[in-house]
N, C-alpha and C positions, 0 to 999 in steps of 0.2 A: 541591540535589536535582534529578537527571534529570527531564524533564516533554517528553512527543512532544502534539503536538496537531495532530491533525486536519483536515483541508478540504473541502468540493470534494463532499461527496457529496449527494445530492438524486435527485431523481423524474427518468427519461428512460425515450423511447420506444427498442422495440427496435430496434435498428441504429443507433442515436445514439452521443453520446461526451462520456464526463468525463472530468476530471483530477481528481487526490489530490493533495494536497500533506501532509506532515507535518515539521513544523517542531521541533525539537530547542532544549532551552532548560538551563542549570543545568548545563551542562559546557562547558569548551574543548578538549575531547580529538576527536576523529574517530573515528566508530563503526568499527567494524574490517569490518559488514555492517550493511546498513538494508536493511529489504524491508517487505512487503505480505502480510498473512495475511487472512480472511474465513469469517465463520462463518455459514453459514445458517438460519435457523427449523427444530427437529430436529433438526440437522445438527452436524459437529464442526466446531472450526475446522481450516482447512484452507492450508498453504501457497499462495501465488500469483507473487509474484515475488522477487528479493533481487538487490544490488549490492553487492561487496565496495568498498573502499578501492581497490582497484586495478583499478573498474571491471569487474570481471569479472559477470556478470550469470545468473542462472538463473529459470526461467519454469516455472509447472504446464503443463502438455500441454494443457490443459483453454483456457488463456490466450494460447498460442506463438501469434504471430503478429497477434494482436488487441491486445493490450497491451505497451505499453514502460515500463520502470523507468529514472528517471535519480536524480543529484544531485547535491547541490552541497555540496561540502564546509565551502566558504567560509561558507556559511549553514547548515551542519549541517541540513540541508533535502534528503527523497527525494521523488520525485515519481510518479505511475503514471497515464500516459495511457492511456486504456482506451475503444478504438474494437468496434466492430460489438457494441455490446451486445447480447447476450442476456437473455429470464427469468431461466435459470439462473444468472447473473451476479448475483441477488439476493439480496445478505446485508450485515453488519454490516463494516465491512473496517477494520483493527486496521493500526495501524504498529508497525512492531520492528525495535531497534536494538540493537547487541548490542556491547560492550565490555568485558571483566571480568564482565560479567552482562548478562543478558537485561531488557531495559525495552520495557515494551507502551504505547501511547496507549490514549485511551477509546473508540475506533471511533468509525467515520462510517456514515450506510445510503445503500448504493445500491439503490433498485428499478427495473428496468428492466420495466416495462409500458406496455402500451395504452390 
């Protein structure tokens, strides 16, 4: 059975910087896309980053430039370094990986406040 689990998320000031890790466990296949989704209090979830297999990489508007998606195949492992935090940057943030079907982890919370 598929299982993404989580890392890296925790309390930072704004303008600080965390990394995600989500680790992939119960398959040896390579996801075909892994990314980054986040859902805020209210709020829907909401895409943020993703990387195909072939490296190919897409970003929310909201995130270009602040945040980078990588991974590692080898480890079935995505990563999302996420610089110049904002408030608004404050939600629950979900890993997803998608091969044959879509597998979600149990999110992690970033808050970024003062």
């Amino acid at each position: 059975q598929v299982q993404l689990v989580e890392s890296g998320g925790g309390l930072v000031q704004p303008g600080g910087s965390l990394r995600l890790s989500c680790a992939a466990s119960g398959t040896d296949f390579i996801f075909d896309v892994m990314g980054w989704y986040r859902q805020a209090p209210g709020k829907q979830r909401e895409f943020v980053a993703q990387m195909t297999r072939g490296d190919s990489t897409a970003y929310a508007d909201s995130v270009k430039g602040r945040f980078t998606i990588s991974r590692d195949n080898a480890k079935n492992t995505v990563y999302l370094q996420m610089n110049s935090l904002k408030p608004e940057d404050t939600a629950v943030y979900y890993c997803n990986a998608r091969r044959y079907q879509s597998f979600w982890g149990q999110g992690t919370q970033v808050t970024v406040s003062s």
